[in-house]
C-alpha positions in Angstrom: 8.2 8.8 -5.5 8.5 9.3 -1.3 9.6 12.6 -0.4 12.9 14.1 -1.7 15.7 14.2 1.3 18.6 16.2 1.8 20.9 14.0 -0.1 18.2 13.4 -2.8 18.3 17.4 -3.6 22.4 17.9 -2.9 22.7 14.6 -5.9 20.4 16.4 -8.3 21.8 19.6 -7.7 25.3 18.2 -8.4 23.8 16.3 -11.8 21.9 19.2 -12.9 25.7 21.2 -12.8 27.6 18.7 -14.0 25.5 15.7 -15.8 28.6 13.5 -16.6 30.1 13.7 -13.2 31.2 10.3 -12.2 30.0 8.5 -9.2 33.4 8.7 -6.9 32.7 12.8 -7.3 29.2 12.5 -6.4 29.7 10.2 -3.3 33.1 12.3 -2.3 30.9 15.9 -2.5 28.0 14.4 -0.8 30.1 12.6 1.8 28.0 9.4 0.9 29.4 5.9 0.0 29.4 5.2 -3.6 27.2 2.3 -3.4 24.8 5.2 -1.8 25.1 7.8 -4.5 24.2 4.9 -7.5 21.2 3.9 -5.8 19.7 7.2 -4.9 20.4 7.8 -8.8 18.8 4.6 -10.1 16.1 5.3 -7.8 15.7 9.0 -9.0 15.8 7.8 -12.5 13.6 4.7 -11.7 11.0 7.1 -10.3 10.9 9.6 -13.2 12.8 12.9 -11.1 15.8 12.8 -12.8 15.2 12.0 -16.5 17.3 10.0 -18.9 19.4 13.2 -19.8 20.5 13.3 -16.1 20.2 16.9 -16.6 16.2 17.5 -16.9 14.4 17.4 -13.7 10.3 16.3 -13.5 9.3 19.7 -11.8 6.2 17.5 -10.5 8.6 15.2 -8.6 10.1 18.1 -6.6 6.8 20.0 -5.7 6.4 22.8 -8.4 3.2 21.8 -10.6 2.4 24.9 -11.7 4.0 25.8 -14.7 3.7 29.2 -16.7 4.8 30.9 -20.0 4.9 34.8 -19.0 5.3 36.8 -22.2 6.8 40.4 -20.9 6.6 44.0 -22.2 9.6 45.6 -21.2 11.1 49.7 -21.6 14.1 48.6 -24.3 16.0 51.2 -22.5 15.6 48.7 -19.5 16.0 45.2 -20.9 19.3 44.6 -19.7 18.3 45.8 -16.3 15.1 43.1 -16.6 16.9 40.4 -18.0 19.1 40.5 -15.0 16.0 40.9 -12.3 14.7 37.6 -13.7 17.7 35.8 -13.0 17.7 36.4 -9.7 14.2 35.2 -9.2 14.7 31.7 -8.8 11.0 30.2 -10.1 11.7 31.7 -13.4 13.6 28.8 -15.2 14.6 30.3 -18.9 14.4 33.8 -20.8 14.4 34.6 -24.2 14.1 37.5 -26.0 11.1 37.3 -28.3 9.8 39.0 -31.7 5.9 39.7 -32.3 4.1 40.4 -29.6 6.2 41.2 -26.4 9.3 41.4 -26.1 11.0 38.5 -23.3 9.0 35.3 -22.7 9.8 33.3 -19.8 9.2 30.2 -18.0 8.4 30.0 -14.4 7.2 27.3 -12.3 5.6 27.5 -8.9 4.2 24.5 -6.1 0.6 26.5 -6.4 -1.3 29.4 -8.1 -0.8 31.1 -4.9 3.1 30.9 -5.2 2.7 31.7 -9.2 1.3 34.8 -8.0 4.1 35.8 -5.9 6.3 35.4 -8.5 4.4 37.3 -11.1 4.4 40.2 -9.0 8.2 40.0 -8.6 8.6 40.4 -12.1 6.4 43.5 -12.3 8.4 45.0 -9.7 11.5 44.8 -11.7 12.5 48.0 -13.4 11.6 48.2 -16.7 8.9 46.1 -17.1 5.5 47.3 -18.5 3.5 44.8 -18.2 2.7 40.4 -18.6 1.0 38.1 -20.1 0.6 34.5 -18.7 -0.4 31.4 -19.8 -0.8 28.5 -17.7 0.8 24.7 -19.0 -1.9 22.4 -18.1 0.3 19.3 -19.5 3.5 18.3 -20.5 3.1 16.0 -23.8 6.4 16.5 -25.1 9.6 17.4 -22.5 12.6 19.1 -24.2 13.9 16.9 -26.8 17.3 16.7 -29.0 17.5 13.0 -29.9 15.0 13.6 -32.7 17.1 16.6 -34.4 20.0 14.6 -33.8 19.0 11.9 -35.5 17.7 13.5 -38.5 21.1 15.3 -38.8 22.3 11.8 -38.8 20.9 10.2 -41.2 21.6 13.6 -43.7 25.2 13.4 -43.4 
């Protein structure tokens, strides 16, 4: 897909908060004519950036290939205090708490290792946090999927 424009990032911004929003919202927020907001949307869809869920972006699409599983020892006394730095780093994209080895794992993404890097040393400056382990994606063979556990629970009941 041709570079991402303003318009482009405002639409999947809006999707991303609010996946069923109808097209008369989109066009009226982005001060765009309806007929603009569908296209842009077929064409994001078309293209692979906005996936059928209309809520799941391709990270590749906007620039960030680099993605990363940072598993994160953290003081206990200080996990709230953690927890909180990483949501206001804006590369790191979920946080769970984790059993085993570690104790948060995260996901972060970055446009290059260079970038990564940056953002792994923001986490290490947070409060708290002892010390990471990271693992870099190489592929994506399977995206975050529901329809399959949906459908099992389907055909149980």
């Amino acid at each position: 897909m041709s570079k991402l424009d303003r318009v482009d990032i405002r639409l999947l911004l809006e999707l991303v908060r609010d996946p069923r929003a109808q097209i008369g919202e989109l066009s009226d927020q982005l001060g765009v004519a309806r007929n603009t907001a569908q296209s842009r949307i077929r064409r994001l869809l078309r293209s692979g950036t906005l996936r059928s869920s209309g809520r799941e972006l391709d990270l590749e699409a906007l620039s960030y290939d680099v993605a990363a599983f940072v598993t994160i020892e953290v003081s206990h006394r200080e996990l709230d205090g953690v927890i909180a730095g990483l949501r206001r780093l804006y590369q790191v994209l979920e946080v769970h708490e984790i059993s085993g080895r570690g104790d948060i794992w995260c996901r972060v993404t970055a446009t290059d290792t260079h970038h990564l890097q940056s953002a792994l040393r923001s986490i290490l400056r947070i409060k708290g946090v002892i010390r990471t382990e990271t693992v870099l994606a190489l592929h994506e063979h399977i995206p975050y999927r529901t329809e399959p556990l949906l459908q099992t629970l389907a055909e149980d009941s």
